[in-house]
Backbone as CSV, one residue per row, in Angstrom:
resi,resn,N_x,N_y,N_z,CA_x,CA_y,CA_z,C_x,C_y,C_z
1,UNK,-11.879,92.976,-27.093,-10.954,94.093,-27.130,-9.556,93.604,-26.777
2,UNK,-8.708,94.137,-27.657,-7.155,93.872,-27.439,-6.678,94.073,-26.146
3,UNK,-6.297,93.852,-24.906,-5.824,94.665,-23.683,-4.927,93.932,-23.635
4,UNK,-3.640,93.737,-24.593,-2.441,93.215,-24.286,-1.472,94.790,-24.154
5,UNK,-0.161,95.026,-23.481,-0.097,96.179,-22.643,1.726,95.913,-21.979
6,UNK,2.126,97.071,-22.127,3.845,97.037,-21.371,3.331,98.157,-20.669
7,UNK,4.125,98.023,-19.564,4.326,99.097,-18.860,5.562,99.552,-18.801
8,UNK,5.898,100.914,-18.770,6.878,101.382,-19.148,7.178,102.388,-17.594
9,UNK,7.709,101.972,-16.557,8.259,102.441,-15.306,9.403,102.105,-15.154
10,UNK,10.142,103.067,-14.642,11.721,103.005,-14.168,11.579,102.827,-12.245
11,UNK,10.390,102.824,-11.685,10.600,102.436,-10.332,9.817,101.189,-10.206
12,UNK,10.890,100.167,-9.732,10.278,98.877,-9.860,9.077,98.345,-9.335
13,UNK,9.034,99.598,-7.775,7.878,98.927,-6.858,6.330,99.389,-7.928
14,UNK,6.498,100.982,-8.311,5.523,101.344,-9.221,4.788,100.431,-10.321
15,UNK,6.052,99.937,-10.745,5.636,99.200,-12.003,5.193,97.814,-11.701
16,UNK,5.325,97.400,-10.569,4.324,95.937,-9.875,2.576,96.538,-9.643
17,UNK,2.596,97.586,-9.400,1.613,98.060,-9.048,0.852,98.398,-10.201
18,UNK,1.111,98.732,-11.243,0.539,99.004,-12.483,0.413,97.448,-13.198
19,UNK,1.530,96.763,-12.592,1.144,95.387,-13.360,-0.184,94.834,-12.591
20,UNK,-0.724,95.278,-11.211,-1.147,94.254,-10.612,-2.863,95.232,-10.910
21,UNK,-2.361,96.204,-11.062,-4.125,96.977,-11.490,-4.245,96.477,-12.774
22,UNK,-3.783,96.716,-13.606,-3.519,96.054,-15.449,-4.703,94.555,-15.072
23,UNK,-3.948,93.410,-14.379,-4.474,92.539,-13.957,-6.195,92.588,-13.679
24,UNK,-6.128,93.534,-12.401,-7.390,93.948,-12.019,-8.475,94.333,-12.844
25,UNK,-7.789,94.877,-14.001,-8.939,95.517,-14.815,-9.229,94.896,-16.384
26,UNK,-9.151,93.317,-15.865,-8.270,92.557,-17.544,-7.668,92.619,-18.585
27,UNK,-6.403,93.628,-18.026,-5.116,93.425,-19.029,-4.522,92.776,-19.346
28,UNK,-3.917,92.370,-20.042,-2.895,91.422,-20.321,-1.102,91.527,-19.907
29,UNK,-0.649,92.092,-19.154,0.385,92.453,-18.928,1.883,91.745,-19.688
30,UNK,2.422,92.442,-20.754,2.879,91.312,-21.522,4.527,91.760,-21.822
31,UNK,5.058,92.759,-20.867,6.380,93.642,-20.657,6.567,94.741,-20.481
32,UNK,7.497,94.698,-18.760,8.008,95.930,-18.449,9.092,96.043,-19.075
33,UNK,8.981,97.485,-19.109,10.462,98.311,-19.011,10.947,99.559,-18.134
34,UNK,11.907,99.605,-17.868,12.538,100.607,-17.212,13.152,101.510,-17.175
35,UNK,13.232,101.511,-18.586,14.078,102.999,-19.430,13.753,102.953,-20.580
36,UNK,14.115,104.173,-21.026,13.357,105.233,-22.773,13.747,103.583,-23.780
37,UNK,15.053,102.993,-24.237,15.844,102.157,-24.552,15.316,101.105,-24.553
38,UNK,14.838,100.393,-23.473,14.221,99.247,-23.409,12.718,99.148,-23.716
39,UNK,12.322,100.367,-23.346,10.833,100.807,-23.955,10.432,100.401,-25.434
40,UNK,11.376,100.791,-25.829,11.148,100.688,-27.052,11.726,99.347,-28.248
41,UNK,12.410,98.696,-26.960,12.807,97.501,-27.876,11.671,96.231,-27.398
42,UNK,11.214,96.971,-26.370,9.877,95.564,-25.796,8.945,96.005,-26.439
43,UNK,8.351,97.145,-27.031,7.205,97.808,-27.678,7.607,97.308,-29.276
44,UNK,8.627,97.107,-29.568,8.523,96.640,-30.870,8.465,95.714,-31.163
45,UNK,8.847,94.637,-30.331,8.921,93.310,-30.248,7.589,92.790,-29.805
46,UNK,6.681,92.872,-28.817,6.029,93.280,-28.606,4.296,93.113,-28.955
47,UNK,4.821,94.639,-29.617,3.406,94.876,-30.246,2.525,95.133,-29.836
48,UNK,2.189,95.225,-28.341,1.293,95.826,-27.875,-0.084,96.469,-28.319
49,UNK,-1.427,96.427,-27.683,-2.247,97.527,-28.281,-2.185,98.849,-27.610
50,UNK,-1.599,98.243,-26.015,-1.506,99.717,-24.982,-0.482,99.579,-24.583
51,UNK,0.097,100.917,-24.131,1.332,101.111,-23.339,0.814,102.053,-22.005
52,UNK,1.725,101.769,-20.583,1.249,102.180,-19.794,2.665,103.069,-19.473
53,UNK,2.941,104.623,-20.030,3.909,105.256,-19.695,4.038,106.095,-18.812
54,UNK,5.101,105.876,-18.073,5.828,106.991,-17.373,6.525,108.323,-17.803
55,UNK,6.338,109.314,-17.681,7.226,110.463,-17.921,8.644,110.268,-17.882
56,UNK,9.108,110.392,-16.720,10.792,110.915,-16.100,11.022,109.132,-16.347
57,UNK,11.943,108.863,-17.197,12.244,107.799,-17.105,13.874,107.429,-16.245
58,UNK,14.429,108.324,-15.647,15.588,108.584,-15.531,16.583,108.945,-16.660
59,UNK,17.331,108.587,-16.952,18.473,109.200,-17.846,18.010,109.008,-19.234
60,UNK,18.291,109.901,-20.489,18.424,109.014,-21.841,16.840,109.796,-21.926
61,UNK,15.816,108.746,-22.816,14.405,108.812,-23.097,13.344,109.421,-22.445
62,UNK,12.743,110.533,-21.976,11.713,110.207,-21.371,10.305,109.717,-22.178
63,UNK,9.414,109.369,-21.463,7.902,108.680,-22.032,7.390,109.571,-22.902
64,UNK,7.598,110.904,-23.634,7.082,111.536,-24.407,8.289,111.243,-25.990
65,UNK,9.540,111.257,-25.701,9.995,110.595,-26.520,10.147,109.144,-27.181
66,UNK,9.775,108.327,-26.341,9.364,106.973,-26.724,7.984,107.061,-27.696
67,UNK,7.123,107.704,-26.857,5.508,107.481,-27.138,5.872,107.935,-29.031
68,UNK,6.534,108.752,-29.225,6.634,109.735,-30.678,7.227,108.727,-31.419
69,UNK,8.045,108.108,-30.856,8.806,106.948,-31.864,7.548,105.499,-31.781
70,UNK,7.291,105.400,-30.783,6.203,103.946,-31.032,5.086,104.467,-31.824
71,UNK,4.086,106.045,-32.156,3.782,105.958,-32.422,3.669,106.236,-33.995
72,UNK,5.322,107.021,-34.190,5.378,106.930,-36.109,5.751,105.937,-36.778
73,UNK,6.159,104.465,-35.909,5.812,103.231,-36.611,4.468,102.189,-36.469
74,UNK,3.410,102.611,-34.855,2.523,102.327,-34.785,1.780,102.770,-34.231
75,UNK,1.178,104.103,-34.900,0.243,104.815,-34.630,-1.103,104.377,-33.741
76,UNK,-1.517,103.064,-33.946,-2.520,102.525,-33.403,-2.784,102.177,-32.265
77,UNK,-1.183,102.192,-31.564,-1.206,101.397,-30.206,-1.320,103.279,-29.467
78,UNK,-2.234,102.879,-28.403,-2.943,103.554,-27.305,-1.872,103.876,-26.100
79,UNK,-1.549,104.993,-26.071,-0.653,105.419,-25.197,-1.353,106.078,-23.731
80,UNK,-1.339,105.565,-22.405,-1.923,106.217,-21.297,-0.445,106.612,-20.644
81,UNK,0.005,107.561,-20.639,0.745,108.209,-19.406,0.102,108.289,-18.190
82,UNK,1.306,107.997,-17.441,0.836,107.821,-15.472,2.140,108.642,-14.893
83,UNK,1.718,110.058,-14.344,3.250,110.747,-13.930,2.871,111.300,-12.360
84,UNK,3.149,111.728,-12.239,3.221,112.392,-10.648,3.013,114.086,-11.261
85,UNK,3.828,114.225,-12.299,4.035,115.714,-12.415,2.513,116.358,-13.089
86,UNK,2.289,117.301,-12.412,0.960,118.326,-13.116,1.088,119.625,-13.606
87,UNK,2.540,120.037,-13.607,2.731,121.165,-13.803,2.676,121.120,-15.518
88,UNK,2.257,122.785,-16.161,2.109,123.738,-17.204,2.795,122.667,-18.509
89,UNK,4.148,122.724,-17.978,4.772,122.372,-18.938,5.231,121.104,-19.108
90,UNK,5.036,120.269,-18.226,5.194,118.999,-18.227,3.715,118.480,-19.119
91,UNK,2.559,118.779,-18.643,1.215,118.831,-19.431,1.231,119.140,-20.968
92,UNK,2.126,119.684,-20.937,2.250,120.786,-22.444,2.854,119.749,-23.152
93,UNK,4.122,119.188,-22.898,4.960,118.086,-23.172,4.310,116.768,-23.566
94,UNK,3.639,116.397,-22.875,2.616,115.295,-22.955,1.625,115.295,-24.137
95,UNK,1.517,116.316,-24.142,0.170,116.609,-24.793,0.510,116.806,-26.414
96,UNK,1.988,117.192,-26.850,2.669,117.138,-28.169,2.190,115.519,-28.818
97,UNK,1.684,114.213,-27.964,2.000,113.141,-28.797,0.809,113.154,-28.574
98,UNK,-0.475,113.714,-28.325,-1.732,113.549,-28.514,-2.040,111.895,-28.144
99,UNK,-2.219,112.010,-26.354,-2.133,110.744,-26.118,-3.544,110.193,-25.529
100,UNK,-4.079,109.224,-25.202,-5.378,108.537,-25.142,-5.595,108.870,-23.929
101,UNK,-4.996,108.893,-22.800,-5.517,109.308,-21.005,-4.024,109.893,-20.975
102,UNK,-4.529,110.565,-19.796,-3.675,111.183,-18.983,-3.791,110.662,-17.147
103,UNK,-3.017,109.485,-16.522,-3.506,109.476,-15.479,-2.471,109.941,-13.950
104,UNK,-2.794,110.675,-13.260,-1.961,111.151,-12.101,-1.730,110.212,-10.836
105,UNK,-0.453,109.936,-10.374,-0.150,109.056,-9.632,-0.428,109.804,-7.891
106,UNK,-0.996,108.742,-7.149,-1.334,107.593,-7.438,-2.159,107.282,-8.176
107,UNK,-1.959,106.050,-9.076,-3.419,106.003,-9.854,-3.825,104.793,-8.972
108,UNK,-5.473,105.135,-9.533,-6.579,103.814,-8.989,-7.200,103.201,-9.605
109,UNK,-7.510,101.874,-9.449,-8.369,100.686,-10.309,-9.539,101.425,-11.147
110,UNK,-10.178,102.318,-10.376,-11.497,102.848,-11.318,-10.681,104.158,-12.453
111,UNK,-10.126,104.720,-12.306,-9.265,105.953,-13.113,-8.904,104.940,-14.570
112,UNK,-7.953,103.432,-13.872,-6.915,102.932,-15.075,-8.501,102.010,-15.379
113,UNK,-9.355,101.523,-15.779,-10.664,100.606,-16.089,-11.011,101.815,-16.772
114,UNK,-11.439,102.961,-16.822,-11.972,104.114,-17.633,-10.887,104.526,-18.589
115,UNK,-9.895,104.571,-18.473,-8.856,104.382,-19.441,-8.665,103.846,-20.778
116,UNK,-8.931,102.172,-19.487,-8.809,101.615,-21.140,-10.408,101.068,-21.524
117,UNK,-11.250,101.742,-20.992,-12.508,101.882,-21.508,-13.354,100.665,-21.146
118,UNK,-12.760,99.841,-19.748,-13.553,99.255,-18.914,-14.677,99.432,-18.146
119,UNK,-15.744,98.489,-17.508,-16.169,98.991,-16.963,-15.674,98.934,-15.818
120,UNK,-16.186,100.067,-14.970,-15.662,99.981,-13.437,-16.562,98.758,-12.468
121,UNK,-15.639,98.349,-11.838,-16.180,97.210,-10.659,-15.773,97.804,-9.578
122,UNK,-16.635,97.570,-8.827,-16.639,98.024,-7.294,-16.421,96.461,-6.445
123,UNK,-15.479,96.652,-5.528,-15.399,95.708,-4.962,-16.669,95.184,-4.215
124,UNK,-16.988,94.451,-3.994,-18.518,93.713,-2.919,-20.033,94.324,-3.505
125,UNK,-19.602,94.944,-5.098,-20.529,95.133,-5.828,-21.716,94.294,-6.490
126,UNK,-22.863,94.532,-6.201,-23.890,92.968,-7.116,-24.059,93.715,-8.831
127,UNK,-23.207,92.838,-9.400,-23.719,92.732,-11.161,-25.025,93.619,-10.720
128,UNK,-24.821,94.336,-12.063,-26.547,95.001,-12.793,-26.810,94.020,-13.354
129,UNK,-28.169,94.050,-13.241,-29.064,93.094,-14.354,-29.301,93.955,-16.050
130,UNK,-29.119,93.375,-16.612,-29.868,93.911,-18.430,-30.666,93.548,-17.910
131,UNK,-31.687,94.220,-18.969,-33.058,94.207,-19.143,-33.575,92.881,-20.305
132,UNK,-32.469,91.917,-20.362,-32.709,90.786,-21.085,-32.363,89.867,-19.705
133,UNK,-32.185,90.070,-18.781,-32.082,89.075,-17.561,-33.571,88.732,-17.335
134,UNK,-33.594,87.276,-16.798,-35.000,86.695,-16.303,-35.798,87.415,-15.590
């Protein structure tokens, strides 16, 4: 599976943190950005299969306007929004680019692994055996 991936955060500490779960859950972490603008010039360049977006990007773009432009030239790449906001219409907003997850901050290692359709690991967890194990 493709898990090459930008993250798209305008708060820097956030966006270490999404790089370092990405990591956790074998992403490929392959460019941030920090605004609507740059979003979209690292997503094209790029190429990504996932993007890891933010809403409120500060000024200019937010993550629902990016997501609409990355996805009427590449529909294919997998958009997960990560926002803080839960309200009506912010939901409503989101939900115009018909996007792959929806995840609420803080997010956690098991939330972003179900996402991008990992399995979940538990830390100090013992492997399952298949039923093709010795």
């Amino acid at each position: 599976m493709d898990m090459r991936t930008v993250i798209v955060e305008d708060d820097a500490l956030s966006a270490e943190y999404l790089r370092i779960l990405c990591e956790d859950v074998g992403a490929e972490v392959i460019g941030i950005a920090d605004n609507g603008d740059a979003a979209i010039d690292t997503i094209f360049s790029k190429r990504p299969a996932w993007v890891l977006m933010d809403l409120r990007l500060g000024s200019g773009k937010d993550g629902v306007d990016v997501a609409h432009r990355v996805h009427a030239a590449m529909p294919e790449t997998k958009v997960i929004y990560v926002t803080a906001y839960t309200d009506f219409d912010t939901l409503a907003r989101i939900a115009t680019d018909h996007p792959h997850r929806v995840l609420f901050k803080p997010t956690v290692p098991e939330h972003l692994a179900e996402a991008f359709g990992r399995p979940v690991r538990h830390p100090g967890a013992t492997p399952a055996l298949s039923p093709h194990d010795g």
